[in-house]
C-alpha positions in Angstrom: -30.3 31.3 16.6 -32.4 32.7 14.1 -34.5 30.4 12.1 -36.2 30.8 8.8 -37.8 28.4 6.1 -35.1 28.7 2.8 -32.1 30.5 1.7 -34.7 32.4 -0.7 -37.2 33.1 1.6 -34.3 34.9 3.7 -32.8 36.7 1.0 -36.3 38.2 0.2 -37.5 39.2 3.8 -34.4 40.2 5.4 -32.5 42.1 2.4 -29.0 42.0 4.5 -26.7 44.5 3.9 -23.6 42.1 5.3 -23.0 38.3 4.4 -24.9 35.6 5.8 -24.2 32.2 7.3 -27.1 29.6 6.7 -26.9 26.5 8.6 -28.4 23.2 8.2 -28.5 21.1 10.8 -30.8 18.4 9.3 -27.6 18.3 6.4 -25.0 17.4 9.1 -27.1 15.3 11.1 -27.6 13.4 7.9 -24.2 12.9 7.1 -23.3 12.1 10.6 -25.8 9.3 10.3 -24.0 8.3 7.5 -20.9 8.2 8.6 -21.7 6.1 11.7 -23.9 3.8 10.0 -22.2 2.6 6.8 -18.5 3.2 7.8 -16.9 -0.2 9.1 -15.4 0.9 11.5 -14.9 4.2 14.2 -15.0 7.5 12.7 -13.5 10.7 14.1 -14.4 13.7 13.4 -11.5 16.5 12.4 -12.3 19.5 14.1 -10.6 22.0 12.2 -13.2 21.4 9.3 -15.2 23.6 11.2 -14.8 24.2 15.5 -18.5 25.8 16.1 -19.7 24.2 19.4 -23.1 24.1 17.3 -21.9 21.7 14.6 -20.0 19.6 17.4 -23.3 18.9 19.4 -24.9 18.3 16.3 -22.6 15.3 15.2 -22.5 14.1 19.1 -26.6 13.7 19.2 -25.9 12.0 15.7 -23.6 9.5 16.7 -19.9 11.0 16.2 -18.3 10.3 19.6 -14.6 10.6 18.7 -13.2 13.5 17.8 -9.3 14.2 15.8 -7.7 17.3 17.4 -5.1 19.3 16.2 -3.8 21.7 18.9 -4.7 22.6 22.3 -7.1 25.4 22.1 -8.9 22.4 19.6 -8.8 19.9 22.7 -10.2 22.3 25.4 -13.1 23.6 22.9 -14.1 20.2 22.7 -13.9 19.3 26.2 -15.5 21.8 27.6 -18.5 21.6 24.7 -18.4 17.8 25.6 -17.2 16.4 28.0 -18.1 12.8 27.6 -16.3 12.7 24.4 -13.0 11.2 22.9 -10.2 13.0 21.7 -7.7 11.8 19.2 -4.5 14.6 19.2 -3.4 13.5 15.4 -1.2 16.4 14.7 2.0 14.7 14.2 4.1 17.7 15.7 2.9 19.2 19.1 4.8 21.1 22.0 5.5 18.9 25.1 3.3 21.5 26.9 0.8 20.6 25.3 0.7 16.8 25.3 1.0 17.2 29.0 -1.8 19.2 29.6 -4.0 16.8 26.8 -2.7 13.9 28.8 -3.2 15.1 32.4 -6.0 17.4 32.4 -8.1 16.7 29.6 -7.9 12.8 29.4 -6.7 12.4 25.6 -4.6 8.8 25.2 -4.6 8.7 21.4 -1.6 10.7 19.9 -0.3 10.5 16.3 3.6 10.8 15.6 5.8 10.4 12.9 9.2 10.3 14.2 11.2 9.2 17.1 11.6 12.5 18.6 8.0 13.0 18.7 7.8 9.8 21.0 10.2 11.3 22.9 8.0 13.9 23.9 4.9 12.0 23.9 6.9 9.6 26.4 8.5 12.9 28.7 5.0 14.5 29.1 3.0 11.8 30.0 5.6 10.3 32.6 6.3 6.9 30.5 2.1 6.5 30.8 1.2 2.7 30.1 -2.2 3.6 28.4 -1.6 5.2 25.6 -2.4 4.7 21.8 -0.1 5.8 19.3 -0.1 6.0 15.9 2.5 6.1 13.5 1.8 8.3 10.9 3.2 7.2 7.6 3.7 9.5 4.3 1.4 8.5 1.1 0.7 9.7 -2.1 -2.1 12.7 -2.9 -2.0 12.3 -6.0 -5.7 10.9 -6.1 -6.4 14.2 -4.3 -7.1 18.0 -5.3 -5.2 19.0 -2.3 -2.2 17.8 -1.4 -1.4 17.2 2.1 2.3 14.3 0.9 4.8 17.3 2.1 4.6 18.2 5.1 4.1 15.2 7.5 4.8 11.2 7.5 7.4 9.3 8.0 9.5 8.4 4.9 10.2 4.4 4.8 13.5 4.2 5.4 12.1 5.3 9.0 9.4 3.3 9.6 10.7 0.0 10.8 13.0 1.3 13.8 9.2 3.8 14.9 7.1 1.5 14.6 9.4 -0.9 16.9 10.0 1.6 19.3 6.2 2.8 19.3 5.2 -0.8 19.6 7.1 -1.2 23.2 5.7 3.0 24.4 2.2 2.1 23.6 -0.6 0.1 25.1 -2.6 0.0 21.6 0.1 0.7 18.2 -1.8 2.3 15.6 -0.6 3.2 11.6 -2.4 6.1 10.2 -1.8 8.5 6.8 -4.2 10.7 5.0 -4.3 10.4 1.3 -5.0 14.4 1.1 -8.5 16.8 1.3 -10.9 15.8 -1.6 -9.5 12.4 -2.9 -11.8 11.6 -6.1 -11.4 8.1 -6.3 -11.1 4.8 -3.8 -7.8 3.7 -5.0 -6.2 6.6 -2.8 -7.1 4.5 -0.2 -6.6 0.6 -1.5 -3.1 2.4 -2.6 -2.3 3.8 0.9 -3.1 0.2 2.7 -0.5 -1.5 0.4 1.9 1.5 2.2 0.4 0.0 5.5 1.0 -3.8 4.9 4.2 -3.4 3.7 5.7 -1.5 7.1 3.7 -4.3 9.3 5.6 -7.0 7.3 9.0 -5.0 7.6 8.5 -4.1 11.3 6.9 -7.6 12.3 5.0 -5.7 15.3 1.2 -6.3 16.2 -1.2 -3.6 15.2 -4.3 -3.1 16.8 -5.7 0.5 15.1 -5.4 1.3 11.4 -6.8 5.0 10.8 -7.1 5.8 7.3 -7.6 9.7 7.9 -9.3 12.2 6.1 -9.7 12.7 2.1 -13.6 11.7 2.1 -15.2 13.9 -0.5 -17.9 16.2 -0.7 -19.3 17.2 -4.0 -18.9 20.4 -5.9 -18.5 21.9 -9.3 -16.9 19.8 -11.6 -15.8 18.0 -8.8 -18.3 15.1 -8.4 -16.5 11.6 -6.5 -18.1 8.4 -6.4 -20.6 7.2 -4.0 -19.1 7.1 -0.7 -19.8 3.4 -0.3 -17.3 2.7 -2.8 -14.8 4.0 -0.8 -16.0 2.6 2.4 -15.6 -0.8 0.6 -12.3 -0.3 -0.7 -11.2 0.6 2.7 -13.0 -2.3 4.0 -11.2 -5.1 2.3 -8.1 -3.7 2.2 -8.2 -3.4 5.6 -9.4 -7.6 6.1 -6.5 -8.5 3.9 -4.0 -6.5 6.2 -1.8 -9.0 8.5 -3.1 -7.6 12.4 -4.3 -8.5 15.3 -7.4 -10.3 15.3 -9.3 -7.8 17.4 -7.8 -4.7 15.8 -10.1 -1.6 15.1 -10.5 0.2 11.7 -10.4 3.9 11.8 -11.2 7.2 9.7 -11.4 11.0 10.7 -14.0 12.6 7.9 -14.3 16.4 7.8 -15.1 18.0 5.1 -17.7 14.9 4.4 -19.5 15.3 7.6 -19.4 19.5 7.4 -19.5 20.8 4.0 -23.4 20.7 3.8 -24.0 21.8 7.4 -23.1 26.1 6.0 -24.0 28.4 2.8 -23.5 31.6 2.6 -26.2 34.4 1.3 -23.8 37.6 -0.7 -25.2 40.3 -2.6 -23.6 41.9 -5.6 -22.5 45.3 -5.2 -21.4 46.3 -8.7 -20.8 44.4 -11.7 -18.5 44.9 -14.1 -18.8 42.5 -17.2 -18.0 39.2 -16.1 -16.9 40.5 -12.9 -19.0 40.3 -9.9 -18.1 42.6 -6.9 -19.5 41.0 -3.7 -19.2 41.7 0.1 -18.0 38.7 0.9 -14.4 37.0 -0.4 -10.6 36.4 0.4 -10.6 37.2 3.2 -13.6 35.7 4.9 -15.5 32.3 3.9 -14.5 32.1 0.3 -10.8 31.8 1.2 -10.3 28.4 -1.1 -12.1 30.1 -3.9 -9.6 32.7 -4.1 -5.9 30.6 -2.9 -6.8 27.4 -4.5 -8.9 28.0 -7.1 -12.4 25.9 -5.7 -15.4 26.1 -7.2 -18.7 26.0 -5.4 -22.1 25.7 -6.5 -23.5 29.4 -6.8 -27.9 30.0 -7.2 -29.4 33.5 -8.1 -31.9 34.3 -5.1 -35.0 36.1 -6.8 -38.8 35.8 -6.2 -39.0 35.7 -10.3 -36.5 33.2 -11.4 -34.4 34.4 -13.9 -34.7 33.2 -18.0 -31.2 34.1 -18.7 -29.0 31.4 -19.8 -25.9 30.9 -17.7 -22.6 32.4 -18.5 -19.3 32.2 -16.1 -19.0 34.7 -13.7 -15.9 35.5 -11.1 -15.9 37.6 -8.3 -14.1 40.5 -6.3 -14.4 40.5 -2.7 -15.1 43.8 -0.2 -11.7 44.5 0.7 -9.3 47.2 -1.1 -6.8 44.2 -2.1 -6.4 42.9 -6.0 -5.9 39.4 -4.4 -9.4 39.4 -2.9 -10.7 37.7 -5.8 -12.6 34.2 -7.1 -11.8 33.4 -10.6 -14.1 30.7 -10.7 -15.9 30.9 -13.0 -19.1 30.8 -11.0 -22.1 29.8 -13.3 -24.9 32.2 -13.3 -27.7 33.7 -14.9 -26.3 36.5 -17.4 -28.9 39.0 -16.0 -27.8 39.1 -12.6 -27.0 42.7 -11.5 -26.3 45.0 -8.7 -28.9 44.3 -5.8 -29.1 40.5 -6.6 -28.7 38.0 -3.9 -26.2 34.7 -4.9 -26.0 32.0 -2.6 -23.1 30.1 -2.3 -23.1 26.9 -1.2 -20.8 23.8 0.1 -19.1 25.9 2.8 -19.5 24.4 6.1 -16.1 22.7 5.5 -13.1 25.4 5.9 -15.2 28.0 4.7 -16.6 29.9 8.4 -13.7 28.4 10.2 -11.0 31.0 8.0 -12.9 33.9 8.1 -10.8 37.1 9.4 -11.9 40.3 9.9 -9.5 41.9 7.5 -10.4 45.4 6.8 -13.2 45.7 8.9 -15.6 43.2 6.8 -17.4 40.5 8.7 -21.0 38.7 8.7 -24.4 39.8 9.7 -24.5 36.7 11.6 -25.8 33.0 11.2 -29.5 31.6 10.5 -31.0 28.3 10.4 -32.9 27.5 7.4 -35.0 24.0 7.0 -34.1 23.7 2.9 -31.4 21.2 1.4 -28.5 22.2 0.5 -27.4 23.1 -2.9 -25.8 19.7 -3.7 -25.6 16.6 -1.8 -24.2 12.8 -1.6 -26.3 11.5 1.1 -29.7 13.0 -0.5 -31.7 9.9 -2.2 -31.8 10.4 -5.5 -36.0 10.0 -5.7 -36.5 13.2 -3.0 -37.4 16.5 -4.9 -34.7 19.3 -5.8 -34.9 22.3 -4.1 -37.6 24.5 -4.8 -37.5 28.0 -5.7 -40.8 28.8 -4.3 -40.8 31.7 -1.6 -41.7 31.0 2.1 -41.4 34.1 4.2 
């Protein structure tokens, strides 16, 4: 792994030709820290935020020892990277292949489900195993969330009595989980969600020994700035003590984007521009995936040795590829000199941002480098510590 001092510093002494992935290790340690400090409780961390072996030793030696898998290939990365850890298989809908080979030859016990045929399974592959947690996922509301995630799994309420009953007698430790949806903006997704939780314990009348609140945590980003995370964390945390379980129940949550998105940037350089159009060799079809489908916005910096004087105006870009689609409407706030030549760093992508990338019409990266700078934004940076600096260190 490379290394080299700031994004700046990079831009100026390596002039890439091809996108480049900047890493942060310090970022995600930080978080990491964070997350197993100040959380009440366990928390896992979703892989599919972002896979790289890298990242996943990096929140081991920080303290993240569970992890939330979501399909096989996810379970024997893991494994193999390592092996002392514990994986949770919370996709709600998995072959019975592959439970069996989780089960029996990678040693996973925790499994999510949301419907009685999914027990089935779960029950079939692992030979009616006696030590197995399983967690009823229930459906909630996103609407405290910018992405949605209410559609496609959970089980509706006129199902949850008769599952949780039935996972109650298949399990060794019953668990209720739900996830509230990717970026939730304000605590009340949660305290909302619990009141989903309480009322299926009081319908079903079983014990419940885990109560995994899932993803949602939020990272911040461009008109997009949550709360401190420790308003969620006590939200969570009283709801939770108010919940009628067993004494000795544990309290979990499966952070991703809030443990990643600092970790990666990514370095681009403009190609052409065209007004307020910025053509860039990265786009669609590689990291900035959610900038072009959903419509995020991530902070954006100029890269030059002499900062610009320009005011800022809003920019959107065109990725490399041949396709209209490959574009970022933003609008990406810039200086209104920037030109053909100029570096842009954009930042906030070590959540979903590497982990899409394709190699659709033969455009890829230069590669990855660590750099010892802060990110561009940050919720676990103290307030009193310096801003970045634009100061060249080659």
């Amino acid at each position: 792994m490379y290394q080299h001092h700031s994004a700046l510093g990079l831009a100026s002494s390596l002039k890439p030709v091809q996108p480049v992935t900047l890493i942060r290790p310090h970022a995600a340690q930080r978080a990491a820290r964070f997350f197993a400090e100040k959380f009440p409780g366990r928390s896992i961390y979703a892989v599919k935020a972002n896979p790289s072996p890298d990242l996943l030793r990096v929140l081991w030696d920080s303290g993240i020892t569970h992890y939330d898998v979501a399909s096989i290939a996810e379970v024997r990365l893991v494994a193999a990277t390592l092996p002392g850890a514990t994986l949770c298989f919370m996709h709600p809908v998995k072959a019975e292949e592959v439970i069996a080979e989780a089960y029996h030859e990678h040693g996973v016990r925790t499994f999510s489900l949301d419907s009685l045929e999914e027990l089935d399974k779960i029950t079939r592959a692992t030979r009616d195993a006696e030590d197995l947690n399983l967690c009823v996922r229930l459906r909630v509301s996103s609407e405290h969330s910018k992405l949605s995630l209410a559609a496609k799994f959970g089980a509706e309420p006129s199902e949850i009595r008769e599952l949780l009953i039935a996972t109650r007698q298949a399990s060794d430790a019953l668990g209720i989980c739900f996830h509230v949806g990717s970026q939730a903006m304000t605590p009340a997704a949660y305290s909302e969600a619990m009141e989903r939780v309480r009322a299926a314990i009081v319908d079903a009348g079983v014990t419940v020994d885990i109560v995994d609140v899932g993803g949602g945590f939020p990272s911040s980003y461009p008109g997009m700035e949550p709360p401190p995370l420790e308003a969620y964390f006590a939200v969570i945390h009283r709801a939770f003590e108010d919940l009628p379980i067993s004494y000795s129940a544990e309290l979990w949550c499966e952070p991703g984007r809030a443990l990643c998105a600092e970790y990666s940037s990514l370095i681009v350089r403009v190609e052409k521009r065209r007004g307020e159009e910025l053509y860039i060799n990265d786009g669609a079809y590689g990291a900035l995936f959610d900038a072009a489908h959903i419509g995020w916005r991530f902070p954006v910096e100029l890269l030059r040795e002499d900062p610009s004087r320009a005011r800022d105006m809003g920019f959107s870009f065109y990725g490399p590829t041949c396709d209209d689609m490959d574009k970022m409407a933003g609008p990406f706030m810039l200086p209104a000199d920037v030109q053909a030549g100029d570096y842009i760093e954009i930042g906030m992508l070590g959540a979903y941002g590497c982990a899409m990338r394709t190699g659709f019409n033969g455009f890829g990266s230069m590669g990855s480098f660590e750099v010892e700078d802060e990110p561009m934004t940050s919720l676990y940076i103290e307030l009193e510590q310096p801003k970045r600096s634009n100061v060249v260190t080659l």
